[in-house]
Structures are given as structure tokens and as C-alpha cells.
N, C-alpha and C positions, 0 to 999 in steps of 0.2 A: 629355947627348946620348943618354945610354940609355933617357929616358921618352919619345921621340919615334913610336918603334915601339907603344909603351903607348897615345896619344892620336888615332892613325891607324886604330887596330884595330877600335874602334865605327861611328868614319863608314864603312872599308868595309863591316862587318859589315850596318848600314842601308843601302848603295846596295846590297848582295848580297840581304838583302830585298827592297828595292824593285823590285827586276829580278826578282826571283821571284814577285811581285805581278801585275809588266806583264803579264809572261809566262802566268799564270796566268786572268788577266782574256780575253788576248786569244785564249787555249784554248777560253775556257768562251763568250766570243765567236764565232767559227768554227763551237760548236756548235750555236750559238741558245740558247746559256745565258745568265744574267746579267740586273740588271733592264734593264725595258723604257724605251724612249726617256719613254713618258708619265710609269711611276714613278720616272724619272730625275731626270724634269724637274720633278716634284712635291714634289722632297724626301722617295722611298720614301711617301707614303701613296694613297689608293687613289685607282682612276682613277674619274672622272664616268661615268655611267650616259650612254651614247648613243639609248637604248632612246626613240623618241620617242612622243612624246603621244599618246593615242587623239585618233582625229578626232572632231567629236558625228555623232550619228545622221543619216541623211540624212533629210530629209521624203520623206514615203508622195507618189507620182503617181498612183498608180492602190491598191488595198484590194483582197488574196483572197479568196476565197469568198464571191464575190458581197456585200460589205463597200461601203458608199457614203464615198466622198470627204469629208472635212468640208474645205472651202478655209481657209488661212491669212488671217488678219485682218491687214494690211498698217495702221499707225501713224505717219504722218509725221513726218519733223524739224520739230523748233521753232529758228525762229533771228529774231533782236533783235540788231540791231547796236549796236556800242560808239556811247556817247556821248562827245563832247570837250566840256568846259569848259574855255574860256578865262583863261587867267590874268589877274590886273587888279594895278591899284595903288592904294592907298584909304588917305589921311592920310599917304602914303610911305610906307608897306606893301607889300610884294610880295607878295599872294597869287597862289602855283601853281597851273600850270591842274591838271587831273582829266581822268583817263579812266576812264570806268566801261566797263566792260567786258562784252562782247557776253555776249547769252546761246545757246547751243549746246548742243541739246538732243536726242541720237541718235534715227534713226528706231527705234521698237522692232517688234517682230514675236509675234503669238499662233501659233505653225506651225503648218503643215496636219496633221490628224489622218483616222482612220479609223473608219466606225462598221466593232467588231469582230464578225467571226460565225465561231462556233466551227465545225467539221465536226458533224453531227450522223448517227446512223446513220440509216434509211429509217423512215420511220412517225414520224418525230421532229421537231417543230418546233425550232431552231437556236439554242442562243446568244446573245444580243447584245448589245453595249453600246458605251455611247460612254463614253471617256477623259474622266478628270479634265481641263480645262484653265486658264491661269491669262492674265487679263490683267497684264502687269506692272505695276508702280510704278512712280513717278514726280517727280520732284522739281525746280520753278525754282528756282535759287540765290536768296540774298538777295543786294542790293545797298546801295550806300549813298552819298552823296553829304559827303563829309568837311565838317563844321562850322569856323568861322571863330571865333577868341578875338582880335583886335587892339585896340589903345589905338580906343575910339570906336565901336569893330563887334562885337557879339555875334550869331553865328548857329549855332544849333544846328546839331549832322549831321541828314539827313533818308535815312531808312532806309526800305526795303522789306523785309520780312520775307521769308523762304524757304515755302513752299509746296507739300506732296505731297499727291500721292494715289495712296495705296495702294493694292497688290495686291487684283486681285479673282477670284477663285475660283468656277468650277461644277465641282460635284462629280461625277464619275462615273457613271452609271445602269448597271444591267444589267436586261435579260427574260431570265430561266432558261429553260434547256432543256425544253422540253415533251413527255411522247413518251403517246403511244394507247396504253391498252391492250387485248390481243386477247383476246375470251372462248376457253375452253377447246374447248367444244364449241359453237362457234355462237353466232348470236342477236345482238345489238346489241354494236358496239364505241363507246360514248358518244364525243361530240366532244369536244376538248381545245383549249384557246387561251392563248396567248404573249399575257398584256397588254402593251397599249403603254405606253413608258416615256418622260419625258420630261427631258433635260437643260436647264434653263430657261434663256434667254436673262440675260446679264448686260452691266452696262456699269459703267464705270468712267467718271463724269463730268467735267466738264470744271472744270477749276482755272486762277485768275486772281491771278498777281501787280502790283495796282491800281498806274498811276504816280502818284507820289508829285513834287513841284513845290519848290525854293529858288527865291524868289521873289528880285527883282532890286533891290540895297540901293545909292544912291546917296547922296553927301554933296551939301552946299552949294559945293563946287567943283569938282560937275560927274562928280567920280570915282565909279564905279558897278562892284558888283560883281556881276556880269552873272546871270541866271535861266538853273539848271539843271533838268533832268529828267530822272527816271527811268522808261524808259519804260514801259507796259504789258506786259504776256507774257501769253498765252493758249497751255494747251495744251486743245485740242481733246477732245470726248466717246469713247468707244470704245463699240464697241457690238460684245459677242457672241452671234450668232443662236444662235435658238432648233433642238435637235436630237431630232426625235421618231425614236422604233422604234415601226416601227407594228404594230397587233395582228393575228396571224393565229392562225388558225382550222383544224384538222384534223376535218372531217365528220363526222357519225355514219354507221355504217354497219352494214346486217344484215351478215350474215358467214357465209359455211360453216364445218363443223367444220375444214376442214381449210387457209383459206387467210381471206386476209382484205384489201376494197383500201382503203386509205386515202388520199383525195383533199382537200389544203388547198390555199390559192389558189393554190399555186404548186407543187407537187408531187404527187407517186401514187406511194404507194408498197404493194409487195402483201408483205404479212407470210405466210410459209407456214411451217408447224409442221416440225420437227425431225424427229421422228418419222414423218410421212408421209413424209419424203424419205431418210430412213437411220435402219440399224439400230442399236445400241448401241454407242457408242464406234466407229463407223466414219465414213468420209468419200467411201464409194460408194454415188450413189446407186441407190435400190431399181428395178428392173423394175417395179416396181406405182405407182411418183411420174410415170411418163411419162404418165398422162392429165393426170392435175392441173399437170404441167409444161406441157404442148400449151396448156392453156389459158389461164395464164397467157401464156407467148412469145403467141398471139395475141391477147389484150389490151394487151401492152405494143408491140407492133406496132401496133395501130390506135390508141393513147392515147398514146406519148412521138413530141413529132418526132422524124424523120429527122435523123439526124449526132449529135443530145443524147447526153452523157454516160449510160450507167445505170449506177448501183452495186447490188454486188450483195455485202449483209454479214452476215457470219454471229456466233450468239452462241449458249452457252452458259447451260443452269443452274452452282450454285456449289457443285457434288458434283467433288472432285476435286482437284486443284493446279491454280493461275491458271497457269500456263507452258502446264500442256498442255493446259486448256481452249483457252487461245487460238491452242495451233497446231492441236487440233481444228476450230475455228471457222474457222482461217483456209482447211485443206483443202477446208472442207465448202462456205465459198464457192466456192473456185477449181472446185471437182465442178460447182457450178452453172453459174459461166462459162464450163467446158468442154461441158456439157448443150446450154445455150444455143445457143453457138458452134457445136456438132456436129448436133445435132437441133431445135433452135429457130427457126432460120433467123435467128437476130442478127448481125451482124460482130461479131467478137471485138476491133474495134481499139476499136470502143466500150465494152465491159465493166472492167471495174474493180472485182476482189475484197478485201475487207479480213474481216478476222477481229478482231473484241471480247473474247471470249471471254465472262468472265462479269460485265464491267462494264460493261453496258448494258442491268439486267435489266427487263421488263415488269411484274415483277410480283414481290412477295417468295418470297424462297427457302423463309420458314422462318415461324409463323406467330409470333405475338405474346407468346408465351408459351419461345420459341427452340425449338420443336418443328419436326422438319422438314413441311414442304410439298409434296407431290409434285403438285398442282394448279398451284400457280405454279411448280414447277420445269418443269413440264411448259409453260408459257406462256414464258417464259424460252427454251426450246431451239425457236431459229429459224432464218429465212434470209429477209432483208429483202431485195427486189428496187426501186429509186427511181431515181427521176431527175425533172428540174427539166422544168415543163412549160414 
């Protein structure tokens, strides 16, 4: 009777635990401690990623920078419906009917694209090209109509083979940026031209799964096992048009020393030297650039319409650090914006300044030998005034 007390002593000991556990559970509970219902329910390993899927790109409706539309090439479904073969009895043979099975073939799509056009600064013919694009592939399943082995009937399977055609691919074009360059002191600025480029038309033709015929096998009493067919499939030709960029042309022009206009089919824009409009390393401009100012604002008055964007971009030679060439360039625009706006007689809501700095040069910095150039450095430090005619 005395080991009674001995054998009581563990099982309290473990429910004194176990209440020390609850208790401790239901603390760290209260607190927002403890795992979470998900790692609960997982058996402690980690939760699934809720993060969802990127959506795909939207197609382009309309292309910036005056960028033309390529439309989407829309590609039908292909659809052939199931065949049923009849089941028969041939010398007390049960042959099983057959169902061949539809053909279902999704519409596919070439998505609308953009011929792309880069910004280009004033005096500069633009960027452009057109995307890679790809007709997809394609594939009719094969079919087959199950062969017959019975006492008396031998008849082969009668198969149609499967059928793609593959992926067709036009590669990508680009016409490089073109830009004029300005003599130093006058005299002719030669014309410059953006060849046209061509993305050639491609087609992915047209693919024919031929039907294929079991012909209809009858005995002497009558029993016949009936003629199946597998039927044709035709998927259709594709056809991707043909996508040119077409060539343009920046004019030759005499030129003063001290400004210069450049007119291609579609723009004018007037290159004015650095130097006639500020001093070194400054972004105000001179009292002595207001004649050559006057005259420009009234050419660009009587030459862009009324409401047309004008930009107005500034650039550096490459004497210096690229940061603060280009926040030089970008003041020395906005001084002009401000000229304009203030003395010019422009509206300001039309102006639009950007600053290049020294990565838009006319003309090399430095000659062929890495010796510096102050003749193209000197061609290099400008203030492009453009806009689209």
C-alpha cells in the first residue's frame, strides 16, 4: 500500500505539465504569438507564395512619337468534327463501333505591334524600326481508324499521319538615327538621309491532313463491315504584310556663321552655335544673341503652325563631367524657352526644353589621333530649336 503514492506521482507530475503547456500556449496566443493557422495547418512548413502571376503585355492601340500602328493578324480556328463508325457483326464477330475524334484547332493571333521611333534631338532625323514578329506554329493531330484481325476478315488500321507547320519569323529592321552636320563658320551644311528599311512580308502556308478511306468489307451472308472515313483538315495560309520605313531626307543648306536652318520633309529645325548665345560655362543669355534671337522667333513664326509643339535642346562639347554638361545644357535650353516666351513672342505652353549634354555630338570632340578638337568642340556646343511641320 505504500507504492501507491510512488505511481501517482508521474501522472500528476505530466498533467502539471500539460496545464503548464495550455497555459503557456494560450499566453503566447493572446499575444499573437505562436504558429500561424496556415503553418498550423501545413504541418510547420512554409506557406505558398500568394504573389500572383504577371498579366502578359497589353497590345499597343495607338504608337508615341508619331510611331505607325502595325495591326494584329487575326488566324481562325480549325474545327472537323468527330466521326462515328458503326459497329457490325461479320461471321459472329462483334466488331466495335469507333469514334474518331474531332479535330480542334485554337484560333491563333500575330499581336498588334508598333513601328518604333526614338526621340531624336532637332536637326536629327529619328530612329526607327519595326519588331521582330513571329507567325506561330502549328500542328493537325494524326488520326486513325483501328484495323480488324477476325477468323475470315483481315483489315489493316488506316492512319493519317499528324502535320505542322512551323514557326515563321521576320526579323526585326532598324534605320539609324541621322543627324546634319553644322559647318563652323558657314557655307554648306550637306544633306543627310535615313534609308528606308524593309521588314519583308512572310507567310506561313497552308497544311493539309489528306482523308484517308476503309473501304466497306461484306461476306456471302450479307454481313458487311461498313466504310469509314477520315476526314480532310485544312489549315489555312497566313499571310504577314509587308512593313517599310520610309526614307527621309534633311536638305542641304547655305548656313551663317552663326545659326543654321535645317528643313526635311517633315521638320525645321534651326541649329544656333553655343557661343553666340553664352559665355563660358554660363546659362545666360548674351545681350548681343537678341538680334540673331529676333530672327530666328520670326522665322519660326512664319514656318511652324500655330499650336505645333517646338522643342527647344541643348548640348554640349565633352570638356568636363557628363552630370554637369547636361545640367549646363539643360539651363541653357530652358534661358532659351524663357527668351522666347519673354521677347520672342512664342507661348510658353508650347515650348518644351531638354538638355543632352554631351551625347548628341555633331561632330567629334577630338581628332583621330585622340588629340583634342576645338573646331568640333566648337560645332558640338549648341541649342537646337524644331518642331514637326
Amino acid at each position: 500500500m505504500r507504492t501507491a503514492p510512488a505511481r501517482t506521482a508521474p501522472v500528476k507530475a505530466a498533467l502539471l505539465k500539460a496545464a503548464s503547456l495550455s497555459l503557456a500556449a494560450a499566453l503566447l496566443a493572446a499575444c499573437g504569438g505562436g504558429p500561424s493557422p496556415r503553418r498550423a495547418a501545413s504541418g510547420g512548413g512554409a506557406a505558398k507564395s500568394t504573389t500572383p502571376s504577371p498579366s502578359p503585355t497589353p497590345e499597343p492601340t495607338s504608337c508615341p512619337n508619331g510611331g505607325r500602328l502595325i495591326r494584329a493578324v487575326e488566324i481562325p480556328a480549325v474545327h472537323v468534327d468527330a466521326v462515328h463508325v458503326p459497329g457490325a457483326t461479320y461471321n459472329g464477330h462483334r466488331i466495335p463501333p469507333v469514334t474518331i475524334p474531332a479535330v480542334d484547332i485554337p484560333a491563333q493571333r500575330v499581336p498588334a505591334q508598333c513601328v518604333e521611333v526614338k526621340p531624336a534631338p532637332g536637326g536629327c532625323l529619328s530612329e526607327m524600326s519595326v519588331p521582330r514578329a513571329t507567325i506561330p506554329g502549328v500542328t493537325i493531330p494524326a488520326a486513325e481508324i483501328p484495323g480488324i484481325d477476325i477468323p475470315g476478315l483481315r483489315i489493316p488500321a488506316v492512319r493519317a499521319e499528324a502535320v505542322t507547320a512551323q514557326p515563321v519569323v521576320a526579323p526585326g529592321v532598324t534605320a539609324p538615327e541621322v543627324c546634319q552636320t553644322v559647318p563652323r563658320n558657314g557655307g554648306t551644311a550637306w544633306e543627310v538621309t535615313r534609308w528606308e528599311q524593309t521588314r519583308w512580308e512572310q507567310t506561313r502556308w497552308e497544311i493539309t491532313r489528306w482523308e484517308k478511306t476503309r473501304w466497306e468489307k461484306c461476306n456471302d451472308k450479307g454481313e458487311c463491315v461498313p466504310r469509314a472515313e477520315l476526314p480532310r483538315v485544312e489549315v489555312p495560309r497566313v499571310e504577314l504584310p509587308r512593313v517599310d520605313l520610309p526614307r527621309a531626307e534633311i536638305e542641304r543648306r547655305e548656313i551663317s556663321p552663326d545659326s543654321a536652318v535645317l528643313k526635311g520633309e517633315d521638320q525645321i529645325a534651326y541649329s544656333l552655335k553655343a557661343d553666340v548665345l553664352f559665355d563660358f560655362d554660363s546659362a545666360a543669355v548674351k545681350p548681343g544673341a537678341s538680334a540673331e534671337l529676333t530672327r530666328i522667333a520670326a522665322s519660326v513664326k512664319k514656318e511652324i503652325p500655330a499650336g505645333a509643339t517646338i522643342r527647344i535642346d541643348g548640348h554640349t562639347d565633352a570638356k568636363g563631367d557628363p552630370a554637369t554638361n547636361r545640367r549646363l545644357s539643360e539651363q541653357r535650353a530652358q534661358a532659351i524657352v524663357d527668351w522666347l516666351a519673354t521677347k520672342g513672342g512664342i507661348e510658353r505652353s508650347r515650348l518644351r526644353a531638354t538638355g543632352y549634354g554631351e551625347t548628341k555630338p555633331a561632330a567629334p570632340n577630338t581628332g583621330k589621333d585622340g588629340s583634342d578638337d576645338p573646331e568640333g568642340r566648337a560645332k558640338n556646343r549648341r541649342v537646337v530649336i524644331s518642331a514637326e511641320l
